[in-house]
C-alpha positions as CSV (number, residue, x, y, z in Angstrom):
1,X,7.0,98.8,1.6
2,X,3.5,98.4,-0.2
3,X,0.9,101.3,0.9
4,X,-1.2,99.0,2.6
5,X,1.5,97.7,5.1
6,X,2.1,101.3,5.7
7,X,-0.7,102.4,6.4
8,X,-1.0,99.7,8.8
9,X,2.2,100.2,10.5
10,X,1.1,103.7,10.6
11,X,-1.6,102.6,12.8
12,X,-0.1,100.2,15.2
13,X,2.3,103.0,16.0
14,X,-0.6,105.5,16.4
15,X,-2.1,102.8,18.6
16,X,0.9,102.6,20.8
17,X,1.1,106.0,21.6
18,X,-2.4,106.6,22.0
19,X,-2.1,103.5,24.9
20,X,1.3,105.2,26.3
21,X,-0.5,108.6,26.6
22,X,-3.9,106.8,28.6
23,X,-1.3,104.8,30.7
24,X,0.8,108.2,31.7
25,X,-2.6,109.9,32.4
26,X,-3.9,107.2,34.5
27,X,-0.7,107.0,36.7
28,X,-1.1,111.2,36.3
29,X,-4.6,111.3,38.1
30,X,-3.5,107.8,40.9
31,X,-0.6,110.4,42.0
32,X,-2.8,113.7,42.1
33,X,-5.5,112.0,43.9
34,X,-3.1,110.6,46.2
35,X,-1.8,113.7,46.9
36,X,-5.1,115.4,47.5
37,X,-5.5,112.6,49.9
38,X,-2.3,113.1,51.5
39,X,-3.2,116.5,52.2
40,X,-0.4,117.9,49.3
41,X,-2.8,120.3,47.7
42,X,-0.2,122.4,45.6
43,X,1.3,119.3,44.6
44,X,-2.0,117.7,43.8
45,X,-2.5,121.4,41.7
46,X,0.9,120.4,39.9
47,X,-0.4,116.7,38.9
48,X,-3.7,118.3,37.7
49,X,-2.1,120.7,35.4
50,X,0.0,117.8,33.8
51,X,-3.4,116.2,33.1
52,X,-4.7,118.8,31.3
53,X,-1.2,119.2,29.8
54,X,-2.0,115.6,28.2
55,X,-5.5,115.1,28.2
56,X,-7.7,115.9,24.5
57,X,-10.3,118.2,25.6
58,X,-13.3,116.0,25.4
59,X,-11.5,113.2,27.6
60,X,-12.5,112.7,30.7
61,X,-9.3,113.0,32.4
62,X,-9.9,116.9,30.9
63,X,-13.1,117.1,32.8
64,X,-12.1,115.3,36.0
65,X,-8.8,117.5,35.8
66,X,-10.6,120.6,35.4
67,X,-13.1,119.3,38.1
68,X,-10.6,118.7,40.7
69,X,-8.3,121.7,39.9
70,X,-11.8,123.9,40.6
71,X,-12.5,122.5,43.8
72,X,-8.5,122.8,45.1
73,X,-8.6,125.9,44.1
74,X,-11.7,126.8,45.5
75,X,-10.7,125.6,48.6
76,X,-7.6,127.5,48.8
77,X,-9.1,130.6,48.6
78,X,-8.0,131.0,44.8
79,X,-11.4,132.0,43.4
80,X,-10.5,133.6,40.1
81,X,-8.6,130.5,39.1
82,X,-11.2,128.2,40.6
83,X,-13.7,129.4,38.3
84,X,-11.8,129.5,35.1
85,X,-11.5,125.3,35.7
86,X,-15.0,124.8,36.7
87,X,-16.4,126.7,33.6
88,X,-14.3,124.8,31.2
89,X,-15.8,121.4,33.6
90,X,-19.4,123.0,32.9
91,X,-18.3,123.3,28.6
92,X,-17.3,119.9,28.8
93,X,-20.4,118.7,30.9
94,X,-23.4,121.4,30.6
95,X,-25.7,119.1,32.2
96,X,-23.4,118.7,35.6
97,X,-25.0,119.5,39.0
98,X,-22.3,119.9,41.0
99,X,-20.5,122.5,38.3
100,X,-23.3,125.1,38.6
101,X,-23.1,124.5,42.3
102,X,-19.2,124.7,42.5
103,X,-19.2,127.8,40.6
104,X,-21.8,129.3,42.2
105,X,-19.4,129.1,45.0
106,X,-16.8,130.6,43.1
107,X,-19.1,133.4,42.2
108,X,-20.1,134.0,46.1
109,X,-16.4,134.0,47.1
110,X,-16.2,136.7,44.1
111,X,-18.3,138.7,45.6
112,X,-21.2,138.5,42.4
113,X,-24.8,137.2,44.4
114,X,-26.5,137.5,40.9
115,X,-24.2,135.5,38.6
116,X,-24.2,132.7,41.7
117,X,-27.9,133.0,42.0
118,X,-28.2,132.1,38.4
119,X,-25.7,128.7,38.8
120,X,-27.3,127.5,41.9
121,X,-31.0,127.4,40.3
122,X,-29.3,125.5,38.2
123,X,-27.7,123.0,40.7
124,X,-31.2,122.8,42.3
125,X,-32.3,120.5,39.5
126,X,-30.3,118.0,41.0
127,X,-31.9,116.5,44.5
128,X,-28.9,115.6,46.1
129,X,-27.5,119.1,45.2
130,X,-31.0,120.6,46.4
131,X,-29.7,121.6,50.2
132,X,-26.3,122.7,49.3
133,X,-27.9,125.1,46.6
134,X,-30.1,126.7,48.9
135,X,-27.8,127.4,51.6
136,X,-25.3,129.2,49.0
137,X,-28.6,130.8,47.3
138,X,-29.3,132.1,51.1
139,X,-25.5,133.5,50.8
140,X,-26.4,135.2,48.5
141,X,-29.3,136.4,48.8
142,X,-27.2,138.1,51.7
143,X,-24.5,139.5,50.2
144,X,-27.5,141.0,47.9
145,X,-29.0,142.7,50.6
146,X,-31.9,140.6,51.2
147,X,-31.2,139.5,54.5
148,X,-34.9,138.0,54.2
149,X,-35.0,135.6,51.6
150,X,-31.7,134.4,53.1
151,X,-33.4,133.7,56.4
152,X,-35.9,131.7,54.1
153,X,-33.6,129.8,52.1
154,X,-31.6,128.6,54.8
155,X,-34.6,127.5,56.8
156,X,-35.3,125.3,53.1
157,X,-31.6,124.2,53.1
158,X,-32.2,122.9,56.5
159,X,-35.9,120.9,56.1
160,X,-34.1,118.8,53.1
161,X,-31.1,117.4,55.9
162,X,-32.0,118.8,59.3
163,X,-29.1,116.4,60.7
164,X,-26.5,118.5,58.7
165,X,-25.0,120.8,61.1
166,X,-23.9,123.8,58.4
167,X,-27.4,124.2,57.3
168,X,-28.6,124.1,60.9
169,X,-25.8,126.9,61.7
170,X,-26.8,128.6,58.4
171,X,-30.4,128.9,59.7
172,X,-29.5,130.0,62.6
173,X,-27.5,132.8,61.5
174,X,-31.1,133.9,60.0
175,X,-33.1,133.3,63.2
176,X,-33.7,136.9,63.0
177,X,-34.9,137.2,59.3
C-alpha cells in the first residue's frame, strides 16, 4: 500500500469513528432528556455522565451535559456536585447568562451570599435573566444579613414580571423591610 492510499484509508476510518461517536452521543442526550422528562432524574444523571464520558471538552454535548447535570443536581439538593458541572458549563461558555445565575444558586444553597452575589450581577446582564437574578440577589442579600436590600431587590424582581407568583411571594416575604 502506497503512502497516499494510506493515509487516506487512515482517514475514512477516522471519519467513521468520529460519525459512530456523534451518532452514540446524540442517542446519549434523546435518552437523558427523555428521562428528565419522564421524571427519572438519577437515571437522567446516569445518561449525562456517559455524555461527558464521550463528549471532547469543547463539544457541545460537553456543555449541554455539564448544563443539565448542574441543574439535576441542583434540584436534588446536591449542591456541591451541582456547582462543579455548572463551573465547567461557565469554562466552556464564559459569556452564558443562565450559568452565572444557576450557580449563583448553587452558591445560595451553599450557604456563600458573596460568591452568589458576584454570579448573579453577572446574570443580570441578560434581560430575560434580569428578575430571576434579583430575587436570588435578594436571597442573598438575606442570608448576608441585610434584610433591607433584600426587601428592595425583591420588590425589583417583582416590577420586571409582576404576574410571576415567586417574585410576588418573594416580595412579600420583605413587606416588612
Amino acid at each position: 500500500m502506497t503512502k497516499t492510499a494510506a493515509n487516506s484509508t487512515g482517514r475514512q476510518t477516522g471519519s467513521r469513528l468520529h460519525s459512530m461517536r456523534q451518532m452514540q452521543l446524540k442517542q446519549l442526550l434523546r435518552r437523558a432528556e427523555e428521562e428528565l422528562r419522564l421524571g427519572l432524574l438519577d437515571h437522567a444523571v446516569e445518561s449525562y455522565q456517559e455524555v461527558l464520558a464521550i463528549a471532547r471538552e469543547g463539544e457541545f454535548e460537553c456543555e449541554l451535559a455539564h448544563l443539565r447535570l448542574g441543574d439535576l443536581h441542583l434540584g436534588l439538593g446536591r449542591s456541591d456536585l451541582a456547582l462543579r458541572h455548572l463551573r465547567c458549563a461557565q469554562t466552556l461558555d464564559e459569556d452564558e447568562p443562565e450559568y452565572a445565575l444557576l450557580i449563583g444558586r448553587a452558591l445560595i444553597a451553599l450557604k456563600k451570599p458573596a460568591e452568589a452575589a458576584s454570579q448573579l450581577f453577572e446574570a443580570l446582564r441578560s434581560p430575560r435573566h434580569a428578575g430571576d437574578a434579583l430575587a436570588e440577589l435578594a436571597v442573598a442579600a438575606e442570608q448576608d444579613g441585610d434584610r433591607k436590600t433584600a426587601g428592595l431587590l425583591a420588590r425589583r424582581a417583582t416590577a420586571i414580571n409582576p404576574q410571576d407568583p415567586r417574585f410576588r411571594a418573594l416580595a412579600r416575604a420583605f413587606a416588612d423591610a
